[in-house]
N, C-alpha and C positions, 0 to 999 in steps of 0.2 A: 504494500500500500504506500502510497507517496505521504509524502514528511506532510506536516504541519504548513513547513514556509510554504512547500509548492501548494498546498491543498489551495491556502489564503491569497498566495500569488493570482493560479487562477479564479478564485473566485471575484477578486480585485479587477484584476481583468472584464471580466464577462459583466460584473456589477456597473463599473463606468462607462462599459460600453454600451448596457442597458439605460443607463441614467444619462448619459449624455445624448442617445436616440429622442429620450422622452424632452429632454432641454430643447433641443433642436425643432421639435413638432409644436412646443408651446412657446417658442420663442422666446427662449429664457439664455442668457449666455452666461452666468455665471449662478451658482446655487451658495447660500450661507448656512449651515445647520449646526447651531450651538449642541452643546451639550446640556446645556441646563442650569439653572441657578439655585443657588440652596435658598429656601424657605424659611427665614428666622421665623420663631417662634414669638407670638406677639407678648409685647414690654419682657422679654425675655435675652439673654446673652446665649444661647443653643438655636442651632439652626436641625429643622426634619433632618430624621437619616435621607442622604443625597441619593440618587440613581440617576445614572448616563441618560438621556434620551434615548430610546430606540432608533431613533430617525439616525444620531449619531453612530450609536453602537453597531448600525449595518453598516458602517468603513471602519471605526476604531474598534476592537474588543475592551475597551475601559468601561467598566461600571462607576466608576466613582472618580470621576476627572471634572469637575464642577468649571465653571466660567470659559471654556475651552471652546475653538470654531473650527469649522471646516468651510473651506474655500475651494469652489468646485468650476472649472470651467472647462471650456470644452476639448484643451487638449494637456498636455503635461501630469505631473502628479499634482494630486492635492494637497492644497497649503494646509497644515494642521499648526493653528497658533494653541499651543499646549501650555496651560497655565498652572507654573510651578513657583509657588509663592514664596518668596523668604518668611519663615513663620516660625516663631518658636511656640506657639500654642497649639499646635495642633502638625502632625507628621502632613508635610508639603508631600505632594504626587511624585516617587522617584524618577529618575531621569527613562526615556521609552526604553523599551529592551522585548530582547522576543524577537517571535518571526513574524511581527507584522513592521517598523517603522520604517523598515525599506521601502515602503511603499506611498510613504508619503515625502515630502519639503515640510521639515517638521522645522517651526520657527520657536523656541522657548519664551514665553514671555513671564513677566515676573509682580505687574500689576497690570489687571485684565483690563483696562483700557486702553492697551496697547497690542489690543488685538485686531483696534485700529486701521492699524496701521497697513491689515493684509487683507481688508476692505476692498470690494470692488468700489467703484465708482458711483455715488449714488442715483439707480437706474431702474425703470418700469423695466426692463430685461435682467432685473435679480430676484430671484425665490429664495424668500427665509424660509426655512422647514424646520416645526416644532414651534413650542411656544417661543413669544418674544421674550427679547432681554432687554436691558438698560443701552445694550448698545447699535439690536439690530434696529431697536424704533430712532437711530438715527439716521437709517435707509430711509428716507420718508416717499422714497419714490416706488421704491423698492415691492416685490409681489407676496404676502404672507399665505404660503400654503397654497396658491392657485391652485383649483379644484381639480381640471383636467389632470394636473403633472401629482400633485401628492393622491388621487383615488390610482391613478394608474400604478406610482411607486406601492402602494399597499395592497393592489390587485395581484403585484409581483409578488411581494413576499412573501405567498406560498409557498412558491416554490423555492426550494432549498437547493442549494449547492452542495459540491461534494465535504468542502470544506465548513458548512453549514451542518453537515449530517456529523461529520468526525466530532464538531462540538456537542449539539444533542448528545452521539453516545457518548461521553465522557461525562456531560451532566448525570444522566442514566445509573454511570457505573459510579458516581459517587455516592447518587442517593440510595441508590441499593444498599451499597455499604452502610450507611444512615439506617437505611430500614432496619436491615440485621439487627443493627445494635438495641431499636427501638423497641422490634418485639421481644429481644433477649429481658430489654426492661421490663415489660410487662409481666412476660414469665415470671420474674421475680415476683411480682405481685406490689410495685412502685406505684408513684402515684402518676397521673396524666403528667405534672411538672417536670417528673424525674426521667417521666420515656423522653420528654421532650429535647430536655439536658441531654439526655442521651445522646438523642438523634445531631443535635446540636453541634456536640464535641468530635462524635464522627466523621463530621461532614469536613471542619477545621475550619470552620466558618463560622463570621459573628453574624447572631439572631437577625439583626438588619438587615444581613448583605443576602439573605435566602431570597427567593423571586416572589412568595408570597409571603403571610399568617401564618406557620404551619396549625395542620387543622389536627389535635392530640385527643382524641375521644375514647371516655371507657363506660362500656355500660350502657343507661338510656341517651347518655349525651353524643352516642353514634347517630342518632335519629336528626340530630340537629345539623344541615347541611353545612353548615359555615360555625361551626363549633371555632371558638375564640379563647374563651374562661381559660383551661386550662387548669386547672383545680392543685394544689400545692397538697389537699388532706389525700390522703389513700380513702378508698371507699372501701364498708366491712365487707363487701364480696367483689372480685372481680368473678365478670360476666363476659365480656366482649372489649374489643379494639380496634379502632378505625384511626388510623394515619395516611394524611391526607399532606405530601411534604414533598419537597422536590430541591435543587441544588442551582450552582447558576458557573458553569463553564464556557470563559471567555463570552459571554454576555448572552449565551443562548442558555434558556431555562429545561427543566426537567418536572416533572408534572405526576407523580405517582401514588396512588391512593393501593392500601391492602386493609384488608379486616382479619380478625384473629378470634378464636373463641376459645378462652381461660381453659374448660373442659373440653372433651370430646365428648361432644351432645348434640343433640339434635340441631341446635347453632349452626354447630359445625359442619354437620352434614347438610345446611343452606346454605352455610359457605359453600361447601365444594359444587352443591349444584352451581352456583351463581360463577365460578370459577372458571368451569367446565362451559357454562353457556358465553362468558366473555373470550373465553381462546375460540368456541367459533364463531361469535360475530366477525372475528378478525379472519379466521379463516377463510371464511366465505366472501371477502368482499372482492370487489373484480375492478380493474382498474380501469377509468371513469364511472365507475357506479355513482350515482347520488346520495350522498352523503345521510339525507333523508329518509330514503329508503334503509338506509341501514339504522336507522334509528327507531323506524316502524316496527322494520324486522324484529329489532330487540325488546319492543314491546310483546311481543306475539312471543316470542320467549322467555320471558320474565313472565309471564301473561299463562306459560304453561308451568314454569316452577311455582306456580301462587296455586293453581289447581293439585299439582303435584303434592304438593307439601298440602295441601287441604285446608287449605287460608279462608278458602272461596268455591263455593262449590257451583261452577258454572264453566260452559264450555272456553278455552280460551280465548275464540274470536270473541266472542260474548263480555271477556274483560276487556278486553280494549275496545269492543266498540262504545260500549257504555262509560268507557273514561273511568274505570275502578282501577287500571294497571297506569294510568298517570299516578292516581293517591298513592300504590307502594313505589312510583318509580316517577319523582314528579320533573326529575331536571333533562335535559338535554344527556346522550351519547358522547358528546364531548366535543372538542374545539380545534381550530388549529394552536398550534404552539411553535414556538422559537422565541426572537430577541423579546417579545412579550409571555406573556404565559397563557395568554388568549389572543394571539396572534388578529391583527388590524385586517378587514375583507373578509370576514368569514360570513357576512351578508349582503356579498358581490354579487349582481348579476354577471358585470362584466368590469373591464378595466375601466370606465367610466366612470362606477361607483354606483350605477343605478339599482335600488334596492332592492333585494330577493327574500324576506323576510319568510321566518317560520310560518307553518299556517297554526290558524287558532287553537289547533289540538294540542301543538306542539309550541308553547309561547316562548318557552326557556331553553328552544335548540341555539346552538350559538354557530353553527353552521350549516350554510344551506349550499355550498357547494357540491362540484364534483372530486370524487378519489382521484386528481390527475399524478400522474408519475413526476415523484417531486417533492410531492405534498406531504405534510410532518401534522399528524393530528393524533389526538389522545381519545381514546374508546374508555369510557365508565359508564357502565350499566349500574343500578344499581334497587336495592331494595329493602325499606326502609319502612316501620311501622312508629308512623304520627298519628297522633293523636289528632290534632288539630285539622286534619283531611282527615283520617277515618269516619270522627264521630258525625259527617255529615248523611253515612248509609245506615247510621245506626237505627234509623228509623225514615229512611226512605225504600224505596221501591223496592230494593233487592236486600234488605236489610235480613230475610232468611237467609240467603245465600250465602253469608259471612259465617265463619263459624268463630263466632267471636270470645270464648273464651282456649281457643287454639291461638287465636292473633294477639291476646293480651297477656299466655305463656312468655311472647315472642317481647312482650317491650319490655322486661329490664334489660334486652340485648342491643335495643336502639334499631342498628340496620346494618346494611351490608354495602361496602360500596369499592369495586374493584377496577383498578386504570393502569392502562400503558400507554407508551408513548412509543405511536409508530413510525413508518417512512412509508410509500407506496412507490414499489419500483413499476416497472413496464409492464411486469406480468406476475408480480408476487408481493409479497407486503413481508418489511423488515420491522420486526419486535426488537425497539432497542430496551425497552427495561424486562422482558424474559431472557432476553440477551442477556443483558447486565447483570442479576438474578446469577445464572446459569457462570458467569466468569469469578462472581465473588465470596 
């Protein structure tokens, strides 16, 4: 497999050459995109933990390079005015290093106003991308974000480069490693705080610098899709485990949700059906399928582990037609992912931006594309016993149907909710976190 530099070389390549076709069509001759500015904290001396702009971080792999520009035009390398402050409160950005600043005219500056200085000329043929700063709103002629050139750049960033895919898996095989460490915590019998620490220490990563929240649930607080708290007491039983956590290599993210069950019990054995039904959504998908359709599909299979398990005693088109397999399974199949963690165009019709939204059944899919060869998305099925949507059948139409003290066995266990992050080649589809899994 080719190194790192060559990977980034080419993808550098093909990236400018992409981005400078789209300048060219919207008559843009030079592009500005900051990196981003940090956010003090108001009447406060602490600014937000920082993050690179994406828009940046598809040339630079810096996550944390604050006040910093890129200068884009249509031939030569890109000027990178890279702001390395004299500071004794706070560790300044070390000098570039790695296999990427070959690739740019990397100019050091040392008070960000003199980032100035590698300013185009202020011109209706400059595109700022990303938010403004202090210094691009001194372009005043200048184009923020024109709709035509930034829908088409996020129409692209599906698709991934080779160099784009070697980062995914190496996010991958971090958070794998993370994981291990996290249900080893569990086992113990720790508290949410300490798998989390866990997972944390593993990764060699500080809690900020991760791509999201991680989501550390045991017991009913699996039920809670965006679980936060994180609970510091141990609870007197563990029941279940849901880690929902992922890692951030060279500024592409990792995305990986497992569930765990304390005993070997009936739990368990809806984990493994739920396990066994998400390695064949992947299995089965074909390259341009609609993304959509694969999310129906795994209604109709969630939709048969609910009858299986005897949740619900109706045929399974019958739970999905009736909208009961959204209640155990209310979110979206999953999204695309890279330099975001919910990658930008996931409701593209086309490079234009014009909108493909979920339909009504589906309000929380977060992708309505096609599987093209390229594309980097996360499959989680999942299923999940709320209260808050159950108690709505409890006394409507099919309210016999429910066998509802089999479903309220099910909630000190919360839910179940299982995710990888894929790649879809020409004619097959790459598991990079079974992958990663499988190497560590």
């Amino acid at each position: 497999m080719s190194s790192l530099v060559e990977l980034y070389q080419q993808h550098m390549d093909d990236l400018l050459s992409r981005h400078r076709q789209l300048m060219k069509a919207a008559d843009i001759d030079y592009l500005v995109i900051p990196s981003g500015a940090p956010i003090r904290i108001y009447q406060d001396d602490m600014d937000y933990p920082f993050k690179s702009s994406f828009l940046f971080r598809t040339y630079v792999p810096l996550t944390e390079l604050p006040d910093s520009y890129l200068i884009i035009g249509h031939s030569g390398k890109p000027v990178l005015a890279y702001y390395q402050p004299v500071d004794f409160w706070h560790t300044p950005p070390s000098d570039p290093s790695g296999f990427w600043p070959a690739c740019f005219d990397i100019q050091i500056i040392t008070e960000f106003e003199q980032a100035l200085r590698y300013f185009p000329e202020n011109s209706d043929k400059v595109a700022i991308l990303g938010e403004p700063t202090r210094l691009t709103e001194k372009l005043t002629n200048a184009k923020q974000n024109p709709e035509s050139l930034i829908n088409a750049i996020y129409w692209q960033r599906a698709y991934k480069s080779d160099y784009e895919v070697a980062s995914l898996k190496l996010a991958n095989e971090l958070a794998a490693k993370a994981h291990n460490a996290a249900e080893h915590s569990f086992r113990q019998g720790n508290s949410e705080q300490q798998i989390h620490l866990a997972y944390v220490e593993a990764t060699g990563m500080m809690e900020h610098q991760m791509p999201y929240g991680n989501i550390v649930a045991l017991n009913q607080h699996c039920s809670i899709l965006h679980y936060m708290e994180c609970q510091s007491i141990k609870p007197n039983t563990h029941h279940s485990f849901l880690i929902d956590a992922g890692t951030t290599v060279n500024g592409y993210h990792s995305d990986i949700t497992r569930t765990y069950s304390f005993q070997q019990d009936e739990f368990a054995d809806l984990i493994t059906a739920m396990d066994e039904m998400q390695r064949r959504c992947i299995d089965s998908i074909k390259t341009d399928q609609q993304y959509l359709d694969l999310h129906v599909d795994a209604h109709h299979q969630i939709a048969s582990i609910i009858q299986q398990f005897g949740l619900v005693d109706m045929s399974p088109e019958s739970i999905v037609e009736t909208g009961i397999s959204a209640n155990f399974f209310p979110h979206g199949l999953g999204h695309l992912i890279g330099l975001q963690v919910h990658d930008v165009g996931g409701q593209f019709a086309d490079a234009t931006g014009k909108a493909n939204p979920p339909p009504k059944e589906h309000p929380f899919l977060r992708s309505t594309r096609k599987m093209e060869a390229g594309m980097a998305f996360t499959i989680e099925p999942g299923l999940y016993f709320i209260e808050t949507l159950l108690k709505q059948h409890r006394n409507g139409p099919h309210k016999n149907s429910f066998n509802w003290q089999r479903i309220e066995s099910f909630m000190p266990y919360g839910g179940i909710r299982i995710e990888d992050d894929i790649v879809i080649n020409q004619n097959s589809v790459t598991n990079l976190t079974r992958d990663a899994f499988a190497r560590v």
